[in-house]
N, C-alpha and C positions, 0 to 999 in steps of 0.2 A: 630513631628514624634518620637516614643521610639528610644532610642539609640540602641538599639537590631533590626530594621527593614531596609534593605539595598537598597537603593532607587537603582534601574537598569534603568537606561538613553536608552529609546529607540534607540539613534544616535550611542553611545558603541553595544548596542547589536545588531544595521544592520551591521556593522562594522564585526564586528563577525560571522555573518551571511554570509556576503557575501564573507568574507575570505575564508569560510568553503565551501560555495557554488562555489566558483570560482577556487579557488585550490590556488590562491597570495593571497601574499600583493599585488602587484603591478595590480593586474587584479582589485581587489576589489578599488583601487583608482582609477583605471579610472570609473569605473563601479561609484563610489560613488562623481567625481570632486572631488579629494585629492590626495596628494602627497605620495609615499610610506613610508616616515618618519610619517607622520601624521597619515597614517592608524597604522603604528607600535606604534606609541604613544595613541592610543583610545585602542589598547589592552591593552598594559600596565597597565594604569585608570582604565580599566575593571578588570583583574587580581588585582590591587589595591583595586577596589569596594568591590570583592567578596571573596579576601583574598587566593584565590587559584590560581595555577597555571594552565590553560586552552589548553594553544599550547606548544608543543616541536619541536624546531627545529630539522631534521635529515638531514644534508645536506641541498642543495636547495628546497626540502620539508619539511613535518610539518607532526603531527597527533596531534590528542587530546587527550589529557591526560583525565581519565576517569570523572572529575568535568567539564573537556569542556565539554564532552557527552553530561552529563547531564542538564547543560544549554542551551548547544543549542536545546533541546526538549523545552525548557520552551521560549526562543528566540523566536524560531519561532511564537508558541502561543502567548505570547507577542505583536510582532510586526502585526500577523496576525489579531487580536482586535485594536492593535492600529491603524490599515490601515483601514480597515473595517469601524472604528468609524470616522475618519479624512473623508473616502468617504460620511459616510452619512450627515455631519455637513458640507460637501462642495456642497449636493445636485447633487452632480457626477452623470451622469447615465451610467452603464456599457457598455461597445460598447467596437469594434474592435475583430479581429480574437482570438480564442482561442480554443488550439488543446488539444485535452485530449485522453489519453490512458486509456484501460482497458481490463484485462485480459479475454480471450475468455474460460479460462481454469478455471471462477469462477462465481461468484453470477453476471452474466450481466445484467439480464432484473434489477434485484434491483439498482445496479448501474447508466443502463443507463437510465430508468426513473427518477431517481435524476437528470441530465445533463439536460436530453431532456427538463424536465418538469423548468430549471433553464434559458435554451435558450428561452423557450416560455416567462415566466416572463419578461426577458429581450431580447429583438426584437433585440436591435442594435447589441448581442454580435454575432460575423461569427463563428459558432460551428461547429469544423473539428473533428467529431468524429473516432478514430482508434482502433478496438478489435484485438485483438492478444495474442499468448503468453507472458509470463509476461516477462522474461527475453530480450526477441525483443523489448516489450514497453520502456523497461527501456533503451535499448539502444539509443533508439528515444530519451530520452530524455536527456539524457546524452551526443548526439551529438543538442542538442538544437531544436529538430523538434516534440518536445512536451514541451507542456508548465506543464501540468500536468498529472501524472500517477496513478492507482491506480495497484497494481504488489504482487504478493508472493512472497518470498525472503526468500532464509537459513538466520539463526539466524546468529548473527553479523556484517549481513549488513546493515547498519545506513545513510548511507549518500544521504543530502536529504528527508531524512524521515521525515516526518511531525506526522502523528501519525500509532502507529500500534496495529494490534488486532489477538488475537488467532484465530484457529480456526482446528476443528477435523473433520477429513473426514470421512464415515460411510461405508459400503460397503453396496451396493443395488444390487439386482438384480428383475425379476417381480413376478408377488406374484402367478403365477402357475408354476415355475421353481423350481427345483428339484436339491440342489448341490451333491454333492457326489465328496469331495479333495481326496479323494483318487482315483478316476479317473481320477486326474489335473482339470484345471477351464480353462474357455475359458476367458477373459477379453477384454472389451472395454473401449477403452483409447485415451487420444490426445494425436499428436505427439509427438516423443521425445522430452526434453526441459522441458515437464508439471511434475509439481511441486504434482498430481495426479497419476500421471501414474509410477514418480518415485517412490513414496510410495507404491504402489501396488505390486511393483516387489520386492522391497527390502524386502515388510512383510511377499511375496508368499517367494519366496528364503530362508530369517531365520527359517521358520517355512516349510523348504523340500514340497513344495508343488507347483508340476508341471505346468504350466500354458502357456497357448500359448495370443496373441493378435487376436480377432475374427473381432474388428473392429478397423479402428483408422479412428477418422477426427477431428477437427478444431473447430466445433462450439459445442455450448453445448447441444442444440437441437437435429443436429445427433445422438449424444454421449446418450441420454435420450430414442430417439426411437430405438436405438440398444437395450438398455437394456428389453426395453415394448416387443419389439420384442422377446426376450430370443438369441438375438447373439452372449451376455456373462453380466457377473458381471460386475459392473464396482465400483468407488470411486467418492461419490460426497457430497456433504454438504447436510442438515435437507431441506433448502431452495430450493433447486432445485430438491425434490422431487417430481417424478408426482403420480395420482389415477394409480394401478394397477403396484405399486414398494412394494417392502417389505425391510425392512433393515434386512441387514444378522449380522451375527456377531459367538461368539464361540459356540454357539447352532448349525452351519452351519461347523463348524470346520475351521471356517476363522480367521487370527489372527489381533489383532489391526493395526490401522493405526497411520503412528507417527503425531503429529499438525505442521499445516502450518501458517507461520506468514505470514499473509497480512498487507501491508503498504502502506502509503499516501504521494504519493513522487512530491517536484515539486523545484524548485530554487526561492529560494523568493527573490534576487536580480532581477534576470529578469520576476518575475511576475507582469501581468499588474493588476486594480482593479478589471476587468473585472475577472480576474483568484484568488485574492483574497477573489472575494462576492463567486465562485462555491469552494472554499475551506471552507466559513464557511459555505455553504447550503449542503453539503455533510459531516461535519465532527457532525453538528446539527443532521439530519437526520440517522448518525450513533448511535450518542446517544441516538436518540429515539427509536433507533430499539436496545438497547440491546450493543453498542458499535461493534458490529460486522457485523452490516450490514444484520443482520437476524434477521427479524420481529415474528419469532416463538420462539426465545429464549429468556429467563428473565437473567436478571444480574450477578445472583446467579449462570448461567451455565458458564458465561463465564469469563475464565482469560486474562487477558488483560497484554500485553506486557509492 
């Protein structure tokens, strides 16, 4: 091996992993059969390996110093192949419960075709599918009643994050609707909470432009035939356009929308195999559609977080 190439010990970097994921040392040793000296001594090795400093203590918590960040994006990948690889070379076959979120306020049918279509391959896995708002899903998972989430999330929040992707919302309304902002705009939008709904207010607001809620529901499909219907404008991604939308934009006197990060969130300590094979059949399947989960967009549109 060159002396310039740093071998990363998958055992150091679960260690880290689960530290990160579990919020201890002490959680992470039982979680991993090790004492909390021992897990404090696999960091050390690790910051040793990589020559940087990784965790800071603050009191009886921690955070990552920004070289942790950045490793633990590559950790997870890492150990995510290296579990993957171990299940296929053990002839595993995926089985038992495994509950997954996704947000009602984004690209679902693309999403949940991924799962659906990952549950039929695999008979044995019990697939508890949950759509909801992202910020609810995350909570699921966060109190352990999701194994895996896909969520939009303001920038700088990391934790848990497996992989994340940009993405820019369009303003649509249908293609015989007539705007005129200076009459105010009607808008259809999901509940409070939606990571859509808040961009629309904040861009009508910067840009003095009156606007009431003509519809609000939940699923993405109401939210779609509102628009077909002309109930109001609404904010929604390239993908979830239907026949008889038209994209608005400054020609319409409507002003941009700021980009929403989506992200691939699950705890890899407590992921079963089952939940590691739908992590690389969906993070696969993003790559082939453009890294964003939109099979209409090429590489070149999109910036990646």
């Amino acid at each position: 091996m060159p002396p310039s190439i740093v071998n990363l010990q998958t055992d150091l970097l679960r260690t880290f992993v689960s530290i990160v994921d579990l919020g201890s040392f002490t959680k992470a040793g039982l979680a991993l059969g090790r004492t909390q000296p021992a897990i404090s001594l696999q960091m050390r090795r690790l910051e040793d390996v990589v020559g940087r400093p990784l965790i800071r203590q603050e009191g009886r918590s921690f955070r990552l110093t920004a070289d942790g960040e950045m490793l633990l994006s590559y950790a997870r990948d890492i150990l995510r192949l290296n579990d993957e690889a171990a299940t296929y070379f053990s002839r595993t076959r995926f089985s038992g419960p495994l509950r997954v979120g996704l947000p009602s306020d984004y690209a679902v049918a693309f999403l949940q075709g991924i799962v659906i279509e990952y549950a039929r391959i695999n008979p044995d896995v019990a697939l508890e599918l949950r759509c909801d708002l992202s910020g609810r899903i995350l909570e699921r998972m966060y109190a352990d009643q999701l194994d895996l989430v896909i969520a939009m999330v303001e920038p700088g929040r990391t934790q848990y994050m497996s992989r994340a992707w940009i993405e820019r919302p369009i303003w649509v309304g249908t293609d015989t609707g007539v705007i005129d902002v200076a009459q105010g705009v009607a808008i259809a939008a999901h509940p409070d909470g939606c990571a859509y709904r808040a961009r629309m207010i904040h861009a009508l607001d910067a840009a003095v432009i009156r606007w009431r809620v003509s519809y609000t529901g939940l699923g993405i499909s109401g939210l779609q035939n509102a628009v077909l219907n002309g109930l109001g404008i609404s904010a929604l991604t390239r993908h979830t356009l239907l026949p008889g939308m038209r994209v608005l934009g400054a020609a319409d006197g409507l002003p941009p929308l700021d980009d929403i990060r989506v992200g691939l969130f699950y705890k890899h300590s407590r992921l079963s195999s089952a939940g590691i094979g739908l992590v690389n059949q969906i993070t696969g399947r993003l790559d082939a559609a453009g890294a964003s989960g939109d099979p209409t967009r090429t590489l070149g549109e999109l910036r990646i977080a």
